[in-house]
C-alpha positions in Angstrom: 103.6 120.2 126.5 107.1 120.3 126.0 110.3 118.3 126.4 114.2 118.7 126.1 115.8 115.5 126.1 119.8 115.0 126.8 121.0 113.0 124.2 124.5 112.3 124.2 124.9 111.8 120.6 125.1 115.8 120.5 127.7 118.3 121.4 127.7 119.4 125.1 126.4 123.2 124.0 123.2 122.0 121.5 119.8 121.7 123.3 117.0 120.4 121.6 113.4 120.9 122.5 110.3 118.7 121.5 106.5 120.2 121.5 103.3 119.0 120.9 99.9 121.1 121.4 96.4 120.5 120.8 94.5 124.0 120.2 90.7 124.3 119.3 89.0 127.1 118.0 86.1 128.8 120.8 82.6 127.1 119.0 79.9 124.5 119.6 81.2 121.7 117.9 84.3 120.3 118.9 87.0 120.0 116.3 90.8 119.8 117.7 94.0 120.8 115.7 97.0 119.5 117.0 100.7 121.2 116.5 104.2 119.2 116.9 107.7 120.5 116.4 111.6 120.6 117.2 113.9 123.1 117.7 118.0 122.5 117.5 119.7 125.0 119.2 123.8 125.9 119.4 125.2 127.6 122.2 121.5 129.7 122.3 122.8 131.5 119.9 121.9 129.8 116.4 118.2 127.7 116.5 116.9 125.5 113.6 113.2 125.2 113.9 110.5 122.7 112.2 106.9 122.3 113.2 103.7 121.0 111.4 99.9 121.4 112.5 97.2 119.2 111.7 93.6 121.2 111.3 94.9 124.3 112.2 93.0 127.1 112.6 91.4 129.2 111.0 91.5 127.2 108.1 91.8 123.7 109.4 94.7 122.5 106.6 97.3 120.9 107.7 100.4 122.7 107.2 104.1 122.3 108.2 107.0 125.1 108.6 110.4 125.6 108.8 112.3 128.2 110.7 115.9 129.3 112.0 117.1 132.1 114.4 119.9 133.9 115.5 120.7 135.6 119.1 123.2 138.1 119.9 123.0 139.5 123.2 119.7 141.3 123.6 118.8 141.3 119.7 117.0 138.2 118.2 116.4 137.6 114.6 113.9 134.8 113.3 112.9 133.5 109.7 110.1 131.0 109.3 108.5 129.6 105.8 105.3 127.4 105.5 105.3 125.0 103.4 102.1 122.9 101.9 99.8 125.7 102.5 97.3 125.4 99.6 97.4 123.4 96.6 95.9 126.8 95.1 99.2 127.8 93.6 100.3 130.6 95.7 103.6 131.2 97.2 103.6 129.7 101.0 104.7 133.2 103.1 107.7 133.9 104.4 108.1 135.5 108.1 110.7 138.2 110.0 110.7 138.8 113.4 113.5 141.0 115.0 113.2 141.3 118.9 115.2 143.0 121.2 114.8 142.8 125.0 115.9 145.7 127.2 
């Protein structure tokens, strides 16, 4: 489910966008995770991203991430970091995605 409420508190060319899921893994025992997060966008150009999921799967730890993009023309560029994945000591990942749509 999604939303993208107008506030007027924000320039005319920003659109934000509010989600919230609930996704379970395929097993016998029933054992939701649920996933919320925002983006900020300017002129659909620049986005600012931030989610967090609560029993997420595989690993069912909850886990929050932050994100940003940029789109020019056809080309889109995203980063995205995860932060609080283990209290085991090891760096949280780091992501790249470049898209281009013919």
């Amino acid at each position: 489910m999604s939303v993208s409420p107008r506030l007027t508190q924000l320039p005319p060319e920003t659109t934000l966008l509010a989600a919230a899921d609930i996704v379970n893994r395929i097993e016998l025992r029933l054992r939701p995770g649920y996933r919320f997060g925002t983006e900020l966008s300017w002129k659909n150009q620049v986005q600012l991203r931030a989610g967090y999921v609560v029993n997420g799967p595989p690993t069912g730890h909850n886990t929050g991430s932050l994100g940003a993009g940029y789109t020019a023309k056809q080309l889109q560029v995203d980063f995205a970091a995860l932060i609080n994945v283990s209290e085991s000591g090891t760096t949280p990942p780091i992501f790249l995605s470049v898209r281009y749509r013919f």
